[in-house]
N, C-alpha and C positions, 0 to 999 in steps of 0.2 A: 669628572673622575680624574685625569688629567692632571687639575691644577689641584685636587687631593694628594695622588701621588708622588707632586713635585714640592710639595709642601712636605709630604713623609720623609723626603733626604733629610729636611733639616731637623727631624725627629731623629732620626737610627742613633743620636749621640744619646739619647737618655737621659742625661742631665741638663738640668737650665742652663740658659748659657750663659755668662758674662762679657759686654766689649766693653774695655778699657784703653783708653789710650796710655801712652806709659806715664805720661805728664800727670793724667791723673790718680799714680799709684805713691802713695807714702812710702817712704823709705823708712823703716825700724832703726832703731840702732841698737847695736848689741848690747842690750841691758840684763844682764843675767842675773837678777834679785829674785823677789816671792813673786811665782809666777802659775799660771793655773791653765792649762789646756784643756779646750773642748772640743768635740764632733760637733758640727752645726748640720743638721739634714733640716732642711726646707722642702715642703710640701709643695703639691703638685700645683703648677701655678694655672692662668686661665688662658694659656695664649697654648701653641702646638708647641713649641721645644722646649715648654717647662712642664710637659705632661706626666713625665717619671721624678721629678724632684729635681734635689741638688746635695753635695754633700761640702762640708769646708771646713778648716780648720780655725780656734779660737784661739791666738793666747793674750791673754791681760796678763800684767806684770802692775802688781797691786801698789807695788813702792813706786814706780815711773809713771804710774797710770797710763803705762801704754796700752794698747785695747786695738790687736789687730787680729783681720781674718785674712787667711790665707785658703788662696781659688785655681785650683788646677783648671778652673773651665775657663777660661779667658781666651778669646781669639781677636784676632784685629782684620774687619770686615774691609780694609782700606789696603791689603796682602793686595800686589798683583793675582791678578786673575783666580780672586778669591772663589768664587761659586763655581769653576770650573773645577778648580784645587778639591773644594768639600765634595763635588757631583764624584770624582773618582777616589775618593779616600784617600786625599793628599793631603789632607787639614794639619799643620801644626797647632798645638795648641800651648801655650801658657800660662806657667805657676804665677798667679797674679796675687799682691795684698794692698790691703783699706784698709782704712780704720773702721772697726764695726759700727759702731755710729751708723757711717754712711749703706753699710751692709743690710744691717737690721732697716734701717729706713726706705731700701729702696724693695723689701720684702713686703714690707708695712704696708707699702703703697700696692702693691700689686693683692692684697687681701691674703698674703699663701700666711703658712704658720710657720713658725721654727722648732726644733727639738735642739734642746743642748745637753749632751751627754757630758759633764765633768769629769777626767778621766784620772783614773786614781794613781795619777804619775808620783814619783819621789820629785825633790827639788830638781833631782840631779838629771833626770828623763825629761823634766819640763826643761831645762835649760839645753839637755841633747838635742828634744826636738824642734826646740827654735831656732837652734844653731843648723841644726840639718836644713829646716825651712830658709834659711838668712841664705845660707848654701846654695841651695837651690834656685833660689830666687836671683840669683847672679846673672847676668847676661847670657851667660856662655853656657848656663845651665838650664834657665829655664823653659826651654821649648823643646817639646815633644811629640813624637806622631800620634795622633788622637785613633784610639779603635775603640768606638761606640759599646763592643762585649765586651773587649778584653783589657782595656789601659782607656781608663776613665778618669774622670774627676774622683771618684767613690775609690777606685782600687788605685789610686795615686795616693789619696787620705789615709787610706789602710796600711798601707806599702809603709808609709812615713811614721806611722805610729807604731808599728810591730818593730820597724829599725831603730825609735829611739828606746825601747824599753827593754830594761836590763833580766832579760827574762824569757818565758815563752809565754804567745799567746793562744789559752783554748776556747776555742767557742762550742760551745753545750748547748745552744740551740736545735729545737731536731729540723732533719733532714727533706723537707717536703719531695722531693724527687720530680721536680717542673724541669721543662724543658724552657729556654728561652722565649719560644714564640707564647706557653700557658704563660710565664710573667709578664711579658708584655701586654697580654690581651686582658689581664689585671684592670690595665692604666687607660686604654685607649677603648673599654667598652662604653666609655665616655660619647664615644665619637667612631660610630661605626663605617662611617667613610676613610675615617684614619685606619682603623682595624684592618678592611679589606685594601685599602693601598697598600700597608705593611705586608698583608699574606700575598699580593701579587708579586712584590719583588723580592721580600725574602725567601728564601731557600730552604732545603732539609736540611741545612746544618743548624738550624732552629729549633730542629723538631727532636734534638737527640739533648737527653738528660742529664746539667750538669749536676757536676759536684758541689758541694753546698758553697766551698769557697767564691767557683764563677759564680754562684747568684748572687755578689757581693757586687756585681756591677751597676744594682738597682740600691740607690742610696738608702732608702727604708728597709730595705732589705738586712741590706749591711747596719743598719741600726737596730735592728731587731736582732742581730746577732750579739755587739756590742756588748747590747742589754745584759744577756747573759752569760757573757765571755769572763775568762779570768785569769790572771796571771799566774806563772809559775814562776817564782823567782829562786833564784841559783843556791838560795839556802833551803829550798824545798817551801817555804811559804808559798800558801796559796790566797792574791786576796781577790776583789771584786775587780775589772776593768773597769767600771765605772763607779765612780764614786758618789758623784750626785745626777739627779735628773733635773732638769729645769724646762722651763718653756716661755721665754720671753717674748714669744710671739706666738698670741692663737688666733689660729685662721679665718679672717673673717669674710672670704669667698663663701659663697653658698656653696655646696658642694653637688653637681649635676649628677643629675640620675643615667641609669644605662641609657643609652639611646634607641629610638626604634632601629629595628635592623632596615634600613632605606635600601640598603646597595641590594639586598634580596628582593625587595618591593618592585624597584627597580629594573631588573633584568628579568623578573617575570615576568613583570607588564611589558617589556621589549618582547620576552618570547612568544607572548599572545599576540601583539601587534604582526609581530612576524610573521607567525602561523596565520594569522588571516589571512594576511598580504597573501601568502604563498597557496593559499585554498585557490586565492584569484587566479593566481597566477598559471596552477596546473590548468584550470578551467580555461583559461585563456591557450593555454599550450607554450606561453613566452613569459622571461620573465622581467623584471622591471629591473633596468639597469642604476636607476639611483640607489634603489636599496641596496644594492650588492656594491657599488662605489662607496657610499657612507661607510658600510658596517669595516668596509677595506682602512678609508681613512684613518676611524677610528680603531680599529686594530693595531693598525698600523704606528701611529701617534703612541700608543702604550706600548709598542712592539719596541718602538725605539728607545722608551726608557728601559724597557725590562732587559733590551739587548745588549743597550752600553752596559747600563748597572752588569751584566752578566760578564762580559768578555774584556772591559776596561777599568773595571772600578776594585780598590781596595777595602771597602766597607764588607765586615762581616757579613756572611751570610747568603750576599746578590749572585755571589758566582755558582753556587748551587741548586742554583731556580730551573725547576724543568716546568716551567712556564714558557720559559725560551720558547719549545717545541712550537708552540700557538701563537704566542705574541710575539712577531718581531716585525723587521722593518718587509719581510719579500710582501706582505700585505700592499703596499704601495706600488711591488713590480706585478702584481694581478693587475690592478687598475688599466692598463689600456688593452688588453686582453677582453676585461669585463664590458668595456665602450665598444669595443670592437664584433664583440658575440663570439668570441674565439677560447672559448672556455673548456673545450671536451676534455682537453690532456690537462690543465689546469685544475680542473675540479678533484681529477683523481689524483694528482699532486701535493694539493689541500685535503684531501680522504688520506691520504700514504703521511701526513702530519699526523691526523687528529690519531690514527690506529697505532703509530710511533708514540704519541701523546700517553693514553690508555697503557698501552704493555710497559712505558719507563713508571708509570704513577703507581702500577701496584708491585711494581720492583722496587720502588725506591720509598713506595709510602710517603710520601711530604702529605703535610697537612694543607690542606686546602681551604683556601675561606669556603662555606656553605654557598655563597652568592653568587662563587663561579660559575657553579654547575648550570643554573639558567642560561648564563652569556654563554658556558661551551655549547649547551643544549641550543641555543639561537645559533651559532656559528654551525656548528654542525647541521643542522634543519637547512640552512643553506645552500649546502653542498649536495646534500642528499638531493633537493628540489633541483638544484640544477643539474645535479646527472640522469634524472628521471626525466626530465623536459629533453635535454641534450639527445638523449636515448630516443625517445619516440619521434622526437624530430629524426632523427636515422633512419631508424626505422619507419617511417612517412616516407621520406626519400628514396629510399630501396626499393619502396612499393612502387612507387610512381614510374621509377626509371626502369622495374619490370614489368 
C-alpha cells in the first residue's frame, strides 16, 4: 500500500508527462504564412502518470512545412532535488516544443490514441498564437509552478487559445456538477489500489463541486468542451471552435476493465485475521505484542506520508486530509510503550483520536474510500482489546492486594 501511495504523488499532476532535455527541443522560426492549429488530447496511456491523458498544442505551417507541438508538461527529472521538490509541490514545470513527428511517434509506441481538434482560427489568431507560444517558449518565460487542479498542461492550452482569439469563447457543453475526487475516480477505477491511495491523502477539498471551467483540468474533459464551444467574434458572428475533427492516432492499447475492489478484500480479511487473534487473546487475558508493533509500523509509514503531504506540501488538496487525525507519525511514538506493556494511558490516548476522528468526519463529510472503514474498524478493535485486557488486569490486581 506504501509503495501505491508513493507512486500516487507522481499521479496528482493528471496529465502525462513529458522529460525533455533542452537540446532535444526544435527551435521554430518565426514563419507566419498558411498556418493551421490544433488541440492534441491524447488518451490514457498504460503506465500511472499517464492515467488522466494529456493535452498540447499543434501548429503546421503548410507553406514551411513546419509541424510543431507545443507541451506545457515538460519537466526535467535531473532539477536538483527533483522528487523532494514534486513530494511538496514545488515542481516547476515547462512549455516544451517537437516536431510532431516525433510527438505522434512516441504516443504510437505507448498504444494511447490521439484527438485532434482543428480550431477554426482566422490566419491572423493562427499567427497570434504561435507568436504568443514563440513567446512563451523563451527562456525567461517558460517555467511555471505546476498545480495538478488548477494550472496544468490542459488549462495552460486553454489559457493560450482564448488569449490568441479575437473574440469570446463559449462553451455550451452541460454542466455535470462532479466534484474532483467523482472525476478522478473516472480514470483510476482502473486500478483500485491507486483509487484508495488517492482518497487516503487527498482531502475534502476534493469533495466540493466545481464549476464547469475547473473541470477543464482533465484534458478529455476539456475536449469535450471544445467540441461544442464557439466563438463570438466582435462583429456578433458566431462560428464553431472547432472546425475539423481528426484522429491521427487510434488507440491500440486494450483498454482495462474496472478492477476488483482488492484494498476492501484486503482490510477485511486483515479485520478477521485480527478479530481472531484478539478472541485468543481475551482468552489468554494478554495480548501479543507483535500484532500491536506491526499494525503501529504500518500506520505509522502511511502516517508519515499523509502527514508531510498534510503540513508540508503545496499539491492541491493533501492539506485538508482529516485522515491526519489516524494516520501519522505519533504511531511510531506508541511503539516502546507497546514493548514495554505500558499502554493504559496510551490506549485511551489512541480512543481520544479515533472519537476526534468520528465528530471532524461528519462535520466536514470528506468522502472516504469504502476500504477504509475495515482498516479503522481493525485499528479501533485494537484499542478496544486492549483497554478491556488492561482493565481486568486492574482489576485482578485490586482483588489480590485486597
Amino acid at each position: 500500500m506504501r509503495d501505491k501511495c508513493l507512486t500516487l504523488l507522481f499521479v496528482l499532476l493528471t496529465c502525462s508527462m513529458s522529460v525533455m532535455a533542452q537540446d532535444e527541443q526544435p527551435a521554430p522560426q518565426r514563419q507566419l504564412d498558411s498556418m493551421e492549429v490544433s488541440l492534441l488530447t491524447c488518451t490514457p496511456g498504460p503506465v500511472a502518470y499517464s492515467m488522466y491523458g494529456h493535452s498540447a498544442l499543434r501548429v503546421h505551417n503548410y507553406t514551411t512545412d513546419l509541424d510543431v507541438v507545443f507541451n506545457y508538461g515538460v519537466f526535467d527529472y535531473s532539477e536538483d532535488n527533483f522528487v523532494m521538490k514534486f513530494v511538496k509541490g514545488e515542481t516547476d514545470y515547462i512549455l516544451g516544443a517537437e516536431y510532431a513527428v516525433g510527438f505522434f511517434g512516441r504516443y504510437r509506441d505507448e498504444g494511447a490514441g490521439i484527438l485532434e481538434q482543428v480550431l477554426n482560427f482566422s490566419q491572423e489568431e493562427c499567427n497570434t498564437l504561435y507568436v504568443l507560444l514563440m513567446e512563451n517558449l523563451r527562456p525567461e518565460n517558460r517555467t511555471y509552478r505546476y498545480n495538478w487542479l488548477y494550472d496544468n498542461c490542459t488549462t495552460r492550452a486553454r489559457d493560450a487559445i482564448e488569449r490568441a482569439i479575437q473574440g469570446e469563447v463559449r462553451y455550451h457543453a452541460a454542466d455535470p456538477q462532479l466534484s474532483a475526487r467523482a472525476i478522478l475516480h473516472q480514470f483510476n477505477v482502473v486500478d483500485r489500489w491507486m483509487e484508495f491511495g488517492e482518497n487516503l491523502i487527498l482531502g475534502y477539498e476534493l469533495d466540493r463541486t466545481l464549476s464547469k471551467r475547473q473541470q477543464m483540468f482533465i484534458p478529455s474533459f476539456y475536449a469535450a468542451d471544445v467540441d461544442s464551444a464557439t466563438i463570438l467574434r466582435a462583429d456578433g458572428q458566431i462560428v464553431p471552435l472547432v472546425r475539423e475533427t481528426r484522429h491521427p492516432l487510434e488507440q491500440t492499447l486494450p483498454k482495462r476493465d474496472s478492477d476488483f475492489d482488492t484494498p476492501m478484500l484486503t482490510f477485511i480479511l486483515l479485520f478477521v485475521i485480527v478479530a481472531a487473534i484478539s478472541v485468543i487473546e481475551l482468552r489468554r487475558k494478554q495480548t501479543f505484542k507483535w500484532l500491536d508493533v506491526t499494525l503501529s509500523v504500518l500506520v505509522g509509514l502511511a502516517g508519515l506520508l499523509v502527514a508531510f503531504l498534510f503540513f508540508f506540501s503545496e499539491h492541491a488538496g493533501v492539506s485538508t486530509n482529516i485522515l491526519v487525525i489516524l494516520f501519522n507519525p505519533l504511531a511510531f511514538v506508541w511503539i516502546p510503550f507497546i514493548i514495554l506493556r505500558r499502554t493504559r494511558v496510551i490506549n485511551y490516548v489512541i480512543l481520544a483520536e479515533f472519537i476526534a476522528f468520528f465528530i471532524v468526519a461528519v462535520v466536514v463529510r470528506q468522502c472516504l474510500d469504502a476500504a477504509i472503514w475495515p482498516l479503522v474498524s481493525t485499528l479501533l478493535l485494537r484499542v478496544i482489546v486492549n483497554i478491556f485486557i488492561n482493565h481486568n488486569k486492574s482489576l485482578s490486581l485490586q482483588s489480590n492486594l485486597a
